[in-house]
mmCIF file as gemmi writes it, N, C-alpha and C atoms, coordinates in Angstrom:
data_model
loop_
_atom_site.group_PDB
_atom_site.id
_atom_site.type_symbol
_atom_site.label_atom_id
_atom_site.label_alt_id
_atom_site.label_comp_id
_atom_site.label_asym_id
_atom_site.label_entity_id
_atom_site.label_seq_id
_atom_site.pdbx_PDB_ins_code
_atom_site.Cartn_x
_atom_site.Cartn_y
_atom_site.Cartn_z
_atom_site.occupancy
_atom_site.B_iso_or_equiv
_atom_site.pdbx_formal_charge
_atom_site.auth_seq_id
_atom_site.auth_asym_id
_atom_site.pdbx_PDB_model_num
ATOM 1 N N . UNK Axp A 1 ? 5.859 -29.969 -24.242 1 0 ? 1 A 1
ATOM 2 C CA . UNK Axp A 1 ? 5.81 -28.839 -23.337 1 0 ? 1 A 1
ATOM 3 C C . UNK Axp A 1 ? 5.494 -27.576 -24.128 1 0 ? 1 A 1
ATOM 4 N N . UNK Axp A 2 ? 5.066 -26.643 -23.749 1 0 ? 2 A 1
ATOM 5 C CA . UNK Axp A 2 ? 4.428 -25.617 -24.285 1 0 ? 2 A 1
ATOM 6 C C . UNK Axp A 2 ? 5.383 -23.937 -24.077 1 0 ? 2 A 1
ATOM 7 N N . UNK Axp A 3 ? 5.584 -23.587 -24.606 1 0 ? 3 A 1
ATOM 8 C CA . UNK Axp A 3 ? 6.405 -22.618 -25.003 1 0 ? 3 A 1
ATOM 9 C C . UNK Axp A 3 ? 6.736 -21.624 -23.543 1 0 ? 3 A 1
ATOM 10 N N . UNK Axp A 4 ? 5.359 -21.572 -22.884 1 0 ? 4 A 1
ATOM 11 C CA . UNK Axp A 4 ? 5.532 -20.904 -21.761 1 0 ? 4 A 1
ATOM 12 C C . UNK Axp A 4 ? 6.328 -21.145 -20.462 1 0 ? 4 A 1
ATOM 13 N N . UNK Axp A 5 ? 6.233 -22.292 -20.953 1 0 ? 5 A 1
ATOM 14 C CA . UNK Axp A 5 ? 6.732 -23.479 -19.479 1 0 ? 5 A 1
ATOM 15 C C . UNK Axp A 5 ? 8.742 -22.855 -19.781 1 0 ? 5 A 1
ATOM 16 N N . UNK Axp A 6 ? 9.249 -22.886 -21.602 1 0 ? 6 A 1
ATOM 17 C CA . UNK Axp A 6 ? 10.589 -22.455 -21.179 1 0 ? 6 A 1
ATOM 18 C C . UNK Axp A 6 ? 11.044 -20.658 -21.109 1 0 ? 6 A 1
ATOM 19 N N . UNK Axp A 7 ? 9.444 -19.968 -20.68 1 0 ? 7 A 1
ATOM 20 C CA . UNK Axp A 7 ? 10.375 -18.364 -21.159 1 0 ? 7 A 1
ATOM 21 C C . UNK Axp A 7 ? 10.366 -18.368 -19.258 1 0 ? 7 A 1
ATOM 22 N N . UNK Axp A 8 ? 11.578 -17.32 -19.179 1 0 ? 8 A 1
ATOM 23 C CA . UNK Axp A 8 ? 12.321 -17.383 -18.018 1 0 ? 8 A 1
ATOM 24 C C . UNK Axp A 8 ? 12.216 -15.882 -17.645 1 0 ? 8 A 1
ATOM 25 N N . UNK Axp A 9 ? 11.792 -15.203 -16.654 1 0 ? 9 A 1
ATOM 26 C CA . UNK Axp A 9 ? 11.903 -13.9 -16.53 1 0 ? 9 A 1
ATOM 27 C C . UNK Axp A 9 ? 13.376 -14.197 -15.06 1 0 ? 9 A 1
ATOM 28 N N . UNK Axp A 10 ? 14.207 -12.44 -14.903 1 0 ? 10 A 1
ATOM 29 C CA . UNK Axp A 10 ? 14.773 -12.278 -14.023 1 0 ? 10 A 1
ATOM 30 C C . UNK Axp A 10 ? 14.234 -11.872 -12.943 1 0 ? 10 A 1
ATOM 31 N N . UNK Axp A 11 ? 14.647 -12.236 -11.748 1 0 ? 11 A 1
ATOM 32 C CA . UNK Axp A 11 ? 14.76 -11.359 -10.898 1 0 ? 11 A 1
ATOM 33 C C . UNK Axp A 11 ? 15.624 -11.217 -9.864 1 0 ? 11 A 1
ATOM 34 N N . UNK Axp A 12 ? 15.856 -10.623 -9.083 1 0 ? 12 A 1
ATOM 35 C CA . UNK Axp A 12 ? 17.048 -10.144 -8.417 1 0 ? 12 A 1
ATOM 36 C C . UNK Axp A 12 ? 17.195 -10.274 -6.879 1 0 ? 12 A 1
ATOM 37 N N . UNK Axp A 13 ? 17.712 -11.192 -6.596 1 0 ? 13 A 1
ATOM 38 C CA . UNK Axp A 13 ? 18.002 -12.187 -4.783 1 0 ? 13 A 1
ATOM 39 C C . UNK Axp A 13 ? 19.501 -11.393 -4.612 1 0 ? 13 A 1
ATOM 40 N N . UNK Axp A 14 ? 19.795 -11.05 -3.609 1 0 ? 14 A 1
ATOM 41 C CA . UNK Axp A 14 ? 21.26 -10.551 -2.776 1 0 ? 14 A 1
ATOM 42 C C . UNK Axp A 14 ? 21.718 -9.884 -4.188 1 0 ? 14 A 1
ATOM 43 N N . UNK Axp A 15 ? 20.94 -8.93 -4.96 1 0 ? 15 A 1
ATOM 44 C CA . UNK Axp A 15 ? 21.643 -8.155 -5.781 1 0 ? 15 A 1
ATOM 45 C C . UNK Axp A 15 ? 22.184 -9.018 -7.199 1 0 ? 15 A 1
ATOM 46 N N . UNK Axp A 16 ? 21.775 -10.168 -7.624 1 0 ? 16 A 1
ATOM 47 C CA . UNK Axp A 16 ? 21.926 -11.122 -8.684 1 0 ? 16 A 1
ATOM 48 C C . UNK Axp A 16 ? 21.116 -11.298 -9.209 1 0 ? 16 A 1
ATOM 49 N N . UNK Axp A 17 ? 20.821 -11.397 -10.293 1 0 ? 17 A 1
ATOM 50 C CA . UNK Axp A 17 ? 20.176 -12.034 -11.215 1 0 ? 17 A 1
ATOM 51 C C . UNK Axp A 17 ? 19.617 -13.034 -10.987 1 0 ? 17 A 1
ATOM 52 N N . UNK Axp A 18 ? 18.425 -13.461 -10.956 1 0 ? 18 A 1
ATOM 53 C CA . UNK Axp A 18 ? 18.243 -15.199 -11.007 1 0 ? 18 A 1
ATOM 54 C C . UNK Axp A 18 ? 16.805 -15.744 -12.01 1 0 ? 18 A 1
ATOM 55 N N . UNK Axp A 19 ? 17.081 -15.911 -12.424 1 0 ? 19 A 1
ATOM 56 C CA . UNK Axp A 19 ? 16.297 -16.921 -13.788 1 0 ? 19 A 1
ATOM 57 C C . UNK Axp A 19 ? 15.067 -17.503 -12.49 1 0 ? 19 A 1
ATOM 58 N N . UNK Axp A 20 ? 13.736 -17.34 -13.355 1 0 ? 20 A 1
ATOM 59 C CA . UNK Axp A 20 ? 12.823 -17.953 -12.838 1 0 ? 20 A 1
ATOM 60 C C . UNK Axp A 20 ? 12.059 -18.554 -13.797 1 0 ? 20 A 1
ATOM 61 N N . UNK Axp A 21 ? 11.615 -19.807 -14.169 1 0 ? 21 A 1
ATOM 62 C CA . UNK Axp A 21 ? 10.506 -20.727 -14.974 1 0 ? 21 A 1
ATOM 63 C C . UNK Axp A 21 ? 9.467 -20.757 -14.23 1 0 ? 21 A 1
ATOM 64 N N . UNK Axp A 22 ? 8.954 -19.553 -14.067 1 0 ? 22 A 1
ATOM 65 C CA . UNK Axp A 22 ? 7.388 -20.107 -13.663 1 0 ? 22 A 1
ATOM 66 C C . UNK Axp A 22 ? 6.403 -21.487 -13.789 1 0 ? 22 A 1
ATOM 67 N N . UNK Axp A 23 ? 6.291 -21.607 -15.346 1 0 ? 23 A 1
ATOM 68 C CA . UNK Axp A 23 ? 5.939 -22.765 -15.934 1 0 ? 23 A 1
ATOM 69 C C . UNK Axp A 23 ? 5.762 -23.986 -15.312 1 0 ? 23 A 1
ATOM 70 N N . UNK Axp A 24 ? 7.741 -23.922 -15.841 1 0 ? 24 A 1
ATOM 71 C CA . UNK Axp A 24 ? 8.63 -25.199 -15.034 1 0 ? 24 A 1
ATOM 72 C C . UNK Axp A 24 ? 7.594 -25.554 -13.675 1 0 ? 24 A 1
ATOM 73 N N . UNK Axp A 25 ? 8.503 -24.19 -12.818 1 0 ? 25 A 1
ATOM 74 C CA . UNK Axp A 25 ? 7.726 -24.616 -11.351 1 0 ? 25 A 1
ATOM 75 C C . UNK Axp A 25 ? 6.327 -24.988 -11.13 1 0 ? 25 A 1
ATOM 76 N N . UNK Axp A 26 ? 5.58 -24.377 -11.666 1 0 ? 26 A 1
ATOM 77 C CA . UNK Axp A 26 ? 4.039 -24.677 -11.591 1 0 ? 26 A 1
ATOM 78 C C . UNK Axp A 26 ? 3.575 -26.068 -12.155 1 0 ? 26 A 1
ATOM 79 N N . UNK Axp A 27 ? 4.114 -26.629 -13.343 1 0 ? 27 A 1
ATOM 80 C CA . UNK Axp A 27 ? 4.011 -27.665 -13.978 1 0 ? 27 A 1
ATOM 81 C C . UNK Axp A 27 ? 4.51 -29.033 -12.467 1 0 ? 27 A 1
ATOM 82 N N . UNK Axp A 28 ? 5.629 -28.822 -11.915 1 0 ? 28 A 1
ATOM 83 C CA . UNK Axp A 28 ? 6.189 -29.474 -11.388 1 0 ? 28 A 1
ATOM 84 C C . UNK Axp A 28 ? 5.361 -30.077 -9.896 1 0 ? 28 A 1
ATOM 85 N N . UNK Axp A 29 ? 5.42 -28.673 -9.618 1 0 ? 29 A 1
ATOM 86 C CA . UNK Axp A 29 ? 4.514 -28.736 -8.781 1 0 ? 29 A 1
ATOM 87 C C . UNK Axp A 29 ? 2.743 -29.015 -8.261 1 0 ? 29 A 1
ATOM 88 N N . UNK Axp A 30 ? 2.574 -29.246 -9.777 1 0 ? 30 A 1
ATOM 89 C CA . UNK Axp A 30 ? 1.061 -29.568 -9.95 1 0 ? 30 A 1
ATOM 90 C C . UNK Axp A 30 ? 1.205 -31.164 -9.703 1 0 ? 30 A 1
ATOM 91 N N . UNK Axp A 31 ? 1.961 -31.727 -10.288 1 0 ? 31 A 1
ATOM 92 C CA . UNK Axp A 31 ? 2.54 -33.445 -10.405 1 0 ? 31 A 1
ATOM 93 C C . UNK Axp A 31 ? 2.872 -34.034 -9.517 1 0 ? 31 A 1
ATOM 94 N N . UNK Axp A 32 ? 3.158 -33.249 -8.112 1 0 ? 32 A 1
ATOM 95 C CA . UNK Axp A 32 ? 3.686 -33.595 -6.974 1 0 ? 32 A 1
ATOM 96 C C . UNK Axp A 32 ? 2.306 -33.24 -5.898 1 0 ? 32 A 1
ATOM 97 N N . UNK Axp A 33 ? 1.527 -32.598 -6.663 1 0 ? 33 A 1
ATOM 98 C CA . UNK Axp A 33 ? 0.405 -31.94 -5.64 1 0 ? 33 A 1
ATOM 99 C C . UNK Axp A 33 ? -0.041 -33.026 -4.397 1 0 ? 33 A 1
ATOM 100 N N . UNK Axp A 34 ? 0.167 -34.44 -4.931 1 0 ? 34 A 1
ATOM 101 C CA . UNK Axp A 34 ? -0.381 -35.346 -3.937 1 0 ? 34 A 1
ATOM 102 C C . UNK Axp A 34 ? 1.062 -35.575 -2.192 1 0 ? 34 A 1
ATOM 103 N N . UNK Axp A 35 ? 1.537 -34.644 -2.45 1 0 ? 35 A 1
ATOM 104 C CA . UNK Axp A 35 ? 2.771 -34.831 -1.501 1 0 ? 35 A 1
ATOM 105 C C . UNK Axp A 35 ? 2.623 -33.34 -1.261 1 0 ? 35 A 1
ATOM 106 N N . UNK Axp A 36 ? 1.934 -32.653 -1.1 1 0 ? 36 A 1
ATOM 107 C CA . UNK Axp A 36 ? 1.691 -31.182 -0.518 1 0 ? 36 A 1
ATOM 108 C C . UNK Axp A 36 ? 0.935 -31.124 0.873 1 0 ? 36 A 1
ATOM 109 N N . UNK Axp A 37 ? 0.864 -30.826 1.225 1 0 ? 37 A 1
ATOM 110 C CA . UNK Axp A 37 ? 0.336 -30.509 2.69 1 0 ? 37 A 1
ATOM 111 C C . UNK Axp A 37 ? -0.622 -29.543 3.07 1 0 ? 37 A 1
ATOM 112 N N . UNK Axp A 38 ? -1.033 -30.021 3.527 1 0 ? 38 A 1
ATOM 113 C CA . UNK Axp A 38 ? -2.861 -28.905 3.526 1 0 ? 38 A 1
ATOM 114 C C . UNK Axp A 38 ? -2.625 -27.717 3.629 1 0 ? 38 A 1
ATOM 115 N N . UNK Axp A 39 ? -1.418 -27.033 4.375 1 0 ? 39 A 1
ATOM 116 C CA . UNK Axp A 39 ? -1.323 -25.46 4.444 1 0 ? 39 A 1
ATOM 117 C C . UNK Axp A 39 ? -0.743 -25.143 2.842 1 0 ? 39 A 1
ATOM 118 N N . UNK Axp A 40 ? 0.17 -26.185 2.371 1 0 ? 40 A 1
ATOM 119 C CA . UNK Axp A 40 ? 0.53 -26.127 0.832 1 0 ? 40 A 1
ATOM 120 C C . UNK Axp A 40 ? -0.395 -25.976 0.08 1 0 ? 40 A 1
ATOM 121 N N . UNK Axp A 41 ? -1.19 -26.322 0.226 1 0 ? 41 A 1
ATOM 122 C CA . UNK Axp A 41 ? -2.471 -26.405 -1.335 1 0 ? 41 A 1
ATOM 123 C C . UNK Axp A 41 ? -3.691 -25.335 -0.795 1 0 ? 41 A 1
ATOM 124 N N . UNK Axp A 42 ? -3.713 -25.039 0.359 1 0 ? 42 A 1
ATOM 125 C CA . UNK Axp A 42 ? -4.84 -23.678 1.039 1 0 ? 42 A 1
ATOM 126 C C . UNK Axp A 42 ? -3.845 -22.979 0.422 1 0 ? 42 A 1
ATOM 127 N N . UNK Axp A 43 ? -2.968 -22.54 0.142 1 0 ? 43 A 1
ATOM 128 C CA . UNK Axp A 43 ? -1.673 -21.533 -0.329 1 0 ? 43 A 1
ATOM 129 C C . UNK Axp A 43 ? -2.108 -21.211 -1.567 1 0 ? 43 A 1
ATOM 130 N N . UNK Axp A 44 ? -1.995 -22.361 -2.255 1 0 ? 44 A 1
ATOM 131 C CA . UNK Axp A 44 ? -1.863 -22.586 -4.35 1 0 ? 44 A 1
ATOM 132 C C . UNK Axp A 44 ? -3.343 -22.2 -3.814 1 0 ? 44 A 1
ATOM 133 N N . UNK Axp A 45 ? -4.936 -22.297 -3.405 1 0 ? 45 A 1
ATOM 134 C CA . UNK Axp A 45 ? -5.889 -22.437 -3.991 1 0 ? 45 A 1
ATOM 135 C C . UNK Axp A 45 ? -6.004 -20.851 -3.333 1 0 ? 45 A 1
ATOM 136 N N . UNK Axp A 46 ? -5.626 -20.442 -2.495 1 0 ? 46 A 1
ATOM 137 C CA . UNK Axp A 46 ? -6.082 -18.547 -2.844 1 0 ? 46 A 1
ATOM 138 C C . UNK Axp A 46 ? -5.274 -18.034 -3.719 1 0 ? 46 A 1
ATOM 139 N N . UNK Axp A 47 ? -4.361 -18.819 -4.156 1 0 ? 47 A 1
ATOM 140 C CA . UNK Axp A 47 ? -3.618 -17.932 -5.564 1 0 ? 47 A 1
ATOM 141 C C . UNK Axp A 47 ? -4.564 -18.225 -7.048 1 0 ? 47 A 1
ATOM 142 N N . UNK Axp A 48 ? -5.149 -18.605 -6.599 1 0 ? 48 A 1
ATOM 143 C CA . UNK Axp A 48 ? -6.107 -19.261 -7.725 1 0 ? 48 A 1
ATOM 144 C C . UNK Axp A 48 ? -5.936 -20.648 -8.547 1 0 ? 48 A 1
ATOM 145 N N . UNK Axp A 49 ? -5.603 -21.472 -7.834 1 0 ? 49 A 1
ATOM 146 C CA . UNK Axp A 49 ? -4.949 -22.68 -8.538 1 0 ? 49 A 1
ATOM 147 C C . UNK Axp A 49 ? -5.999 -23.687 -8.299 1 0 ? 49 A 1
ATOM 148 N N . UNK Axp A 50 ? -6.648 -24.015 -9.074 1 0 ? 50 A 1
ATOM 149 C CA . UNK Axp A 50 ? -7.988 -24.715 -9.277 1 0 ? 50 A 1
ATOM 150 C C . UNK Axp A 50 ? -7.711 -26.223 -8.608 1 0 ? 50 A 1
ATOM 151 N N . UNK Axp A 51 ? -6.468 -26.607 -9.251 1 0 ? 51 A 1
ATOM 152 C CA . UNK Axp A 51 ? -6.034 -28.126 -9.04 1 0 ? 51 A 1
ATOM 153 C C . UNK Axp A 51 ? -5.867 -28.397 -7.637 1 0 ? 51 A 1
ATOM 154 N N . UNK Axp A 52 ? -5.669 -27.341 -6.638 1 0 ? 52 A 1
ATOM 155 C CA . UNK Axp A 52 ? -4.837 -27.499 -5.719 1 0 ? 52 A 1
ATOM 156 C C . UNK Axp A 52 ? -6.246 -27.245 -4.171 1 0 ? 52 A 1
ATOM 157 N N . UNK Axp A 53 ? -7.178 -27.156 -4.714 1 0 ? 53 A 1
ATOM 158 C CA . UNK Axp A 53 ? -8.541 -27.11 -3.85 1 0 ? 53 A 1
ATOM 159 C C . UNK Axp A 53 ? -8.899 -28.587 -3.73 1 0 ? 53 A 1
ATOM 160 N N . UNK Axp A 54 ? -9.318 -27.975 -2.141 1 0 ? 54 A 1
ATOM 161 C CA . UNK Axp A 54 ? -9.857 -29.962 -1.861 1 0 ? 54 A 1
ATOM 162 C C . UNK Axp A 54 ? -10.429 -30.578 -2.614 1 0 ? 54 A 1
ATOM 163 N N . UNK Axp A 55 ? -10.721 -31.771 -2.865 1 0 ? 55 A 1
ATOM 164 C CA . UNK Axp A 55 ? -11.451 -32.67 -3.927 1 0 ? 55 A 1
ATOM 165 C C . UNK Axp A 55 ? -12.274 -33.43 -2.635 1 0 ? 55 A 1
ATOM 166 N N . UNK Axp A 56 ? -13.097 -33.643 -2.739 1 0 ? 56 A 1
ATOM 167 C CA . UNK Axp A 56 ? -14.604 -34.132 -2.004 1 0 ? 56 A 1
ATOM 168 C C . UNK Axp A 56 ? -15.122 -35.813 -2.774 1 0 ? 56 A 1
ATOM 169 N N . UNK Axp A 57 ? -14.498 -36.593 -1.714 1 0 ? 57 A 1
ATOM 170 C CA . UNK Axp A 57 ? -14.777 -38.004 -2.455 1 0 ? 57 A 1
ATOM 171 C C . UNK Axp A 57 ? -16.285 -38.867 -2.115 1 0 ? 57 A 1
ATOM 172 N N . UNK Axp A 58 ? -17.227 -38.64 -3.433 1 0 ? 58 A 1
ATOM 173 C CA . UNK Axp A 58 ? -17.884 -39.019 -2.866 1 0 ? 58 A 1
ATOM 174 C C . UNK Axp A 58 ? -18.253 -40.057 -1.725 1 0 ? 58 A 1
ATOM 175 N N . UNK Axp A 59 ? -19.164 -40.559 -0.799 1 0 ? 59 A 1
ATOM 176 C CA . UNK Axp A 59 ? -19.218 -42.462 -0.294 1 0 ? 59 A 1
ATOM 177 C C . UNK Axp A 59 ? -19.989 -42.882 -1.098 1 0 ? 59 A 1
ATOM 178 N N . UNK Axp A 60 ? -19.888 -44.206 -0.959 1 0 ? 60 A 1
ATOM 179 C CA . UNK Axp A 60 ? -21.127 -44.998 -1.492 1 0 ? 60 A 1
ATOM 180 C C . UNK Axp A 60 ? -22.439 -44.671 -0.411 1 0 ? 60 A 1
ATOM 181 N N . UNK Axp A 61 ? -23.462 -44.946 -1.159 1 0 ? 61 A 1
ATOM 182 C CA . UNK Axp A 61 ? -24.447 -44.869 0.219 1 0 ? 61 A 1
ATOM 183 C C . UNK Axp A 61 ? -24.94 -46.122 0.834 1 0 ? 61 A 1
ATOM 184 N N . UNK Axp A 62 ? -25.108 -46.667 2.234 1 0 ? 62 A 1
ATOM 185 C CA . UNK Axp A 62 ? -25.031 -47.686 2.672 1 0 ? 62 A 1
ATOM 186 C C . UNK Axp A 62 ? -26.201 -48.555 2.112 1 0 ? 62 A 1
ATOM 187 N N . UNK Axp A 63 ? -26.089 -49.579 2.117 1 0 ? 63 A 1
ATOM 188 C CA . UNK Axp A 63 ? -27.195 -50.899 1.853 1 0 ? 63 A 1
ATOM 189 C C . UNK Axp A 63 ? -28.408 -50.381 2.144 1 0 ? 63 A 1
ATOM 190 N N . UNK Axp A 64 ? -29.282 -50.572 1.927 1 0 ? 64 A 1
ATOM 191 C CA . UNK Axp A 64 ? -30.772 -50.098 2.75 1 0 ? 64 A 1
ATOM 192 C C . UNK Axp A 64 ? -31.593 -51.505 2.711 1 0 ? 64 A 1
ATOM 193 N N . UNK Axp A 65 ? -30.726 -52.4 2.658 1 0 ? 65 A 1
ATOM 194 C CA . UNK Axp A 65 ? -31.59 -53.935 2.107 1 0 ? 65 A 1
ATOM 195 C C . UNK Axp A 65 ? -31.607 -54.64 3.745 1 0 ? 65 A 1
C-alpha cells in the first residue's frame, strides 16, 4: 500500500473530529466497483474517476458464411 492510502486528514461531523482515509476509501471502493450501481459510478465518473465510466464490451461480429 502506498503511503497515501494511510495519511488521514480531520474533519468535523456534530462538532467532532473524525479521521478520514481518503485512500483507504477510494482504494476500497474501486475493488467493489462491480457491486455499484449505475447512479454510483455516473457519481465517481463526474468526479473524475476514470475506473468508474462505462466500459463498452465489444460483440463478436456475426458469421457472414
Amino acid at each position: 500500500m502506498s503511503l497515501a492510502q494511510w495519511v488521514e486528514r480531520a474533519i468535523t461531523v456534530d462538532g467532532q473530529p473524525e479521521p478520514v482515509r481518503l485512500g483507504v476509501w477510494l482504494s476500497g471502493t474501486k475493488s467493489r466497483r462491480d457491486r455499484l450501481n449505475t447512479d454510483q459510478l455516473t457519481a465517481l465518473a463526474k468526479l473524475g474517476m476514470d475506473w468508474a465510466k462505462a466500459v463498452t464490451i465489444p460483440q463478436a461480429a456475426p458469421d457472414s458464411a
